[in-house]
C-alpha positions as a printed NumPy array, in Angstrom:
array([[ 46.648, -41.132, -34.236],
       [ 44.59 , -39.257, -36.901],
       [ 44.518, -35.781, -38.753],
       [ 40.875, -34.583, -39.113],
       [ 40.097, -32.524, -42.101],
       [ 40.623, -29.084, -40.022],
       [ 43.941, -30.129, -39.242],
       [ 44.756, -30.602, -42.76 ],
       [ 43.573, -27.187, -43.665],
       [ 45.619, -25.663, -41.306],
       [ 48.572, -27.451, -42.826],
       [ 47.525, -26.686, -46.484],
       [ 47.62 , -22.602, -45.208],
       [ 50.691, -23.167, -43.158],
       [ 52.731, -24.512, -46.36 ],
       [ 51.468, -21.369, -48.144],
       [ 53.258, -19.443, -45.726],
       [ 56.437, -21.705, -45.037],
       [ 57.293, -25.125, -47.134],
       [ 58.666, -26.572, -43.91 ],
       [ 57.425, -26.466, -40.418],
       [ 58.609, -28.055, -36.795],
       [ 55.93 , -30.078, -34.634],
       [ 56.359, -29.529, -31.129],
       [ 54.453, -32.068, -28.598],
       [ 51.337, -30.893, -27.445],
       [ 48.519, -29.055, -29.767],
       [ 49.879, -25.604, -30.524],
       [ 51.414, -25.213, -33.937],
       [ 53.278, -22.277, -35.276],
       [ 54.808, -21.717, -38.305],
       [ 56.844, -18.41 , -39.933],
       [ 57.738, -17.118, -43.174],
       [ 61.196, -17.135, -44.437],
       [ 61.422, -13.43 , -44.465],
       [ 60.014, -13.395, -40.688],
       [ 57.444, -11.042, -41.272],
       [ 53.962, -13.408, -41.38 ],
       [ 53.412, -15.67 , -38.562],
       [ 50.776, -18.118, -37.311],
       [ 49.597, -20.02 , -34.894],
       [ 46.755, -22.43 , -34.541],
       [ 45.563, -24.805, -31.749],
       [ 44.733, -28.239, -33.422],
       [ 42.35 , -30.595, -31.931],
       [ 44.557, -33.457, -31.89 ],
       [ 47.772, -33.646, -29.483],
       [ 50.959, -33.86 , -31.102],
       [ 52.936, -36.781, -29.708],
       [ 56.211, -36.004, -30.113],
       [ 58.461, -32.725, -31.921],
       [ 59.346, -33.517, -35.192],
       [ 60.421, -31.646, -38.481],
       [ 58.798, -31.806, -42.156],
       [ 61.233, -30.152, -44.155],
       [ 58.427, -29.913, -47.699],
       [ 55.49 , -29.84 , -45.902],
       [ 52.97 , -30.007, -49.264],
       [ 55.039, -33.216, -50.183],
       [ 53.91 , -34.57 , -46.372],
       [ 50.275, -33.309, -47.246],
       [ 50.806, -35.331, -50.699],
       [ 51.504, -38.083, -49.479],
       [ 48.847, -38.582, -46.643],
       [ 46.315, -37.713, -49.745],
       [ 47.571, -40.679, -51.487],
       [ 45.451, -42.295, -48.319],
       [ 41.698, -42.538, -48.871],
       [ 40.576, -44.18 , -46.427],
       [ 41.498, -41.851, -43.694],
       [ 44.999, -43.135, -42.497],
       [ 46.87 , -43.345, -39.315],
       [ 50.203, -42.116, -37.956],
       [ 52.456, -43.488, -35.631],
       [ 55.601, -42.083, -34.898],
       [ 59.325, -43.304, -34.251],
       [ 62.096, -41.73 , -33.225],
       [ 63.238, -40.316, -36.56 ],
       [ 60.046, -40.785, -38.411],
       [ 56.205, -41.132, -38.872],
       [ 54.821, -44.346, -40.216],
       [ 51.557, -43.238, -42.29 ],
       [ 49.392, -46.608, -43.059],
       [ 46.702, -46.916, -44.952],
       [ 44.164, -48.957, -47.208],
       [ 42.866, -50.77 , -44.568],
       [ 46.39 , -50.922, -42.64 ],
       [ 48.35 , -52.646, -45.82 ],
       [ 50.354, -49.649, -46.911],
       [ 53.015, -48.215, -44.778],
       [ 54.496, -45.219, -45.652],
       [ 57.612, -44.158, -43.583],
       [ 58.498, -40.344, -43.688],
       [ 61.453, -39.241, -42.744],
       [ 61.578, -35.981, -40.133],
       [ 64.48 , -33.552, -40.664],
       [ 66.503, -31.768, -38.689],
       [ 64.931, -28.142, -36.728],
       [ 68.414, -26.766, -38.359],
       [ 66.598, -26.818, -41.648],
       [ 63.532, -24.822, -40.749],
       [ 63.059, -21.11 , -40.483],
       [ 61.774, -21.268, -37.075],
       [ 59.132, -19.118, -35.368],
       [ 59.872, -18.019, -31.897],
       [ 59.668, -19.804, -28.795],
       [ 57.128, -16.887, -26.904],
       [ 53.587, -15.704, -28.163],
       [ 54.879, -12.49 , -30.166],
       [ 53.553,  -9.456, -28.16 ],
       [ 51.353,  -7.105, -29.699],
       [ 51.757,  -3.435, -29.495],
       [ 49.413,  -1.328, -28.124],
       [ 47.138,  -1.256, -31.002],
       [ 45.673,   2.256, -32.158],
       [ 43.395,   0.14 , -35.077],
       [ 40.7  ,  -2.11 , -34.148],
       [ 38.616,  -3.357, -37.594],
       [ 36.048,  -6.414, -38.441],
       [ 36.451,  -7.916, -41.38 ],
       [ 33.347, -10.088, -42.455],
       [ 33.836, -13.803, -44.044],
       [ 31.883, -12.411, -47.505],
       [ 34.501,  -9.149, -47.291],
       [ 37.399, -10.919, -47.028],
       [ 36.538, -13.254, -49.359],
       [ 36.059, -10.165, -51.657],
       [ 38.78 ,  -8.428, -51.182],
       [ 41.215, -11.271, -51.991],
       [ 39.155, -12.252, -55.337],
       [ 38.77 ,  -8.334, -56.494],
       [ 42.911,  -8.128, -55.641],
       [ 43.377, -11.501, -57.822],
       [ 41.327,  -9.993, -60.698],
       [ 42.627,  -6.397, -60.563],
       [ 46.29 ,  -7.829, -60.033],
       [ 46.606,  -5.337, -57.439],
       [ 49.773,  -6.315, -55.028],
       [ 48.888,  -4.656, -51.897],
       [ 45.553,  -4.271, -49.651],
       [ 45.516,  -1.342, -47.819],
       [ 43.622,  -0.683, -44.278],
       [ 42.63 ,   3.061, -44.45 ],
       [ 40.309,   5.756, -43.05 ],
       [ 39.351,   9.468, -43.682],
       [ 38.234,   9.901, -40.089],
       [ 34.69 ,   9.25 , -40.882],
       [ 34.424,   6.103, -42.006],
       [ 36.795,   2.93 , -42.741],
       [ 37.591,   1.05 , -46.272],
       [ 39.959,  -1.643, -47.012],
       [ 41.309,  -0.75 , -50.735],
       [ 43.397,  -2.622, -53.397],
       [ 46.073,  -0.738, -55.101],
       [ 49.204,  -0.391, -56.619],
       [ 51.855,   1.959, -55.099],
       [ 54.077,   1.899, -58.322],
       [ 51.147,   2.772, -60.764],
       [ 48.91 ,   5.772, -60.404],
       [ 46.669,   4.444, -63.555],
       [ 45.937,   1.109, -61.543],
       [ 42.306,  -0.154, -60.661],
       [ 41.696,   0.072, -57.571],
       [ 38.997,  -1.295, -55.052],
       [ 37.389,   0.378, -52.527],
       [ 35.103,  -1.404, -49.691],
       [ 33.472,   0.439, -46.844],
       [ 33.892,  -1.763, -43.782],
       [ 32.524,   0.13 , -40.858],
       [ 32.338,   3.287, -38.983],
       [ 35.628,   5.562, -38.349],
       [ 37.081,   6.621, -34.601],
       [ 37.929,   9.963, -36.142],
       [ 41.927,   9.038, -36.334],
       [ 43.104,   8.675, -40.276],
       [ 45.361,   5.98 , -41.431],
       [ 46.235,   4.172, -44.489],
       [ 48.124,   0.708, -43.565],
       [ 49.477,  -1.215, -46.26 ],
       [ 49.901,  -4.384, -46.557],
       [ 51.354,  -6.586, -49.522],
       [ 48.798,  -9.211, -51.236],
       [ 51.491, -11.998, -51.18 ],
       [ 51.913, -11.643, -47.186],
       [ 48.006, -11.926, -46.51 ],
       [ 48.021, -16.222, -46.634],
       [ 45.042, -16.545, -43.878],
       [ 42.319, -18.901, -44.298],
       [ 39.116, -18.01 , -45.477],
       [ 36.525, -16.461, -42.854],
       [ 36.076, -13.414, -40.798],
       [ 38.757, -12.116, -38.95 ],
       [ 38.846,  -9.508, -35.798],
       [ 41.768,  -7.2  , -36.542],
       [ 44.532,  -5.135, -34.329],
       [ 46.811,  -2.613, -36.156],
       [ 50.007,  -1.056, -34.68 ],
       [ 51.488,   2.06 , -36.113],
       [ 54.733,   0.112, -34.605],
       [ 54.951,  -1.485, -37.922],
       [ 52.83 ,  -5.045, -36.868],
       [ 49.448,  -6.419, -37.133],
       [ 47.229,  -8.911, -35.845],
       [ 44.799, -11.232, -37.461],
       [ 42.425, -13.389, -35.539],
       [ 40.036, -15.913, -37.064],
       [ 36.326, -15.186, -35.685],
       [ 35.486, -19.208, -35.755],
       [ 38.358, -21.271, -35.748],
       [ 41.636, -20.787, -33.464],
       [ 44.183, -19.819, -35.527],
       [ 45.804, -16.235, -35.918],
       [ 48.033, -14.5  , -37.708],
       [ 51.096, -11.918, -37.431],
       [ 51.346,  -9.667, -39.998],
       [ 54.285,  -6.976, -40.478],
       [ 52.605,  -3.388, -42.048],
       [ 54.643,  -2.199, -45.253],
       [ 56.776,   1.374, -45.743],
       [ 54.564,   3.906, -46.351],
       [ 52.153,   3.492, -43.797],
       [ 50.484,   6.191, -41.685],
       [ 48.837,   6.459, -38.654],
       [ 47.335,  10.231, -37.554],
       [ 45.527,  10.799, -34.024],
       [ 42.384,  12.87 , -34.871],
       [ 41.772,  15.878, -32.923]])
């Protein structure tokens, strides 16, 4: 079989959030961070032959970018043979066991029922993350006066911070301010429809490709029903 380049991407954002990962057979891949509180899951367009376990999944990626010439896998029992330039390399990669992986679980986690619904656009995510970067803000924060909605950058321990503020779309009349930290936002680029629980969860889901994301909310949250 081969990877296509989407495929690839998802696996370049899925090491960002876990440097190991667990292929089950079939084309849904899901993937979990070591502290349990981002997860994913994305449909690929190939079909996964068998399960298997990459235990450094950016070394895996390394090594099928060695391969220009768009290589092939076929997997063993134990491993994946990865040839390329025009079939006379063979690289065989050892899997590893599932015990070595933080795994995600078995069922679809269920949302709560979520009292947030927000858009996010391609260009304002994309913004967001860059003005974060430059302002070395660590969290993003989902928030509302009632009126209208903003997602903000800021920094909880400093008061004299920059901060960013982006007006996203009209308010419900409810008030909120749901944080989130910088390092737990890994999605890939695009626009992303977007539930938020005041149970403490989140959910991110891509507006073109099929992928979505889990996302716990951080202390210091709140969530206040308007009148």
């Amino acid at each position: 079989m081969k990877l296509s380049d989407e495929t690839l991407n998802v696996l370049k954002n899925f090491a960002s959030i876990n440097q190991s990962i667990y292929f089950k057979k079939g084309k849904v891949l899901r993937t979990v961070s070591a502290g349990k509180n981002v997860m994913a899951e994305a449909v690929l367009s190939e079909e996964i032959p068998t399960d298997f376990g990459v235990y450094d999944l950016n070394n895996f990626l390394s090594v099928i970018s060695l391969h220009k010439d768009d290589p092939t896998f076929d997997f063993e029992d134990n491993d994946v043979l990865i040839s390329g330039l025009k079939g006379r390399s063979k690289i065989r990669y050892r899997f590893c066991s599932p015990k070595m992986i933080v795994m995600p679980p078995e069922k679809r986690l269920a949302m709560p029922n979520p009292e947030i619904n927000v858009e996010l656009s391609a260009e304002d995510f994309d913004w967001i993350m860059r003005t974060a970067n430059v302002l070395a803000s660590p969290y993003i924060a989902f928030e509302s006066d009632g009126s209208k909605v903003f997602v903000t950058t800021l920094d909880l321990q400093q008061d004299s911070a920059h901060t960013e503020s982006l007006e996203i779309q009209e308010g419900d009349g409810n008030k909120y301010r749901m944080l989130f930290k910088i390092e737990n936002i890994k999605m890939m680029p695009g626009g992303y429809d977007i539930q938020i629980s005041s149970k403490g969860i989140s959910y991110f889901k891509h507006k073109t490709s099929n992928i979505e994301y889990w996302i716990a909310t951080e202390a210091g949250s709140k969530y206040e029903k308007g009148n």
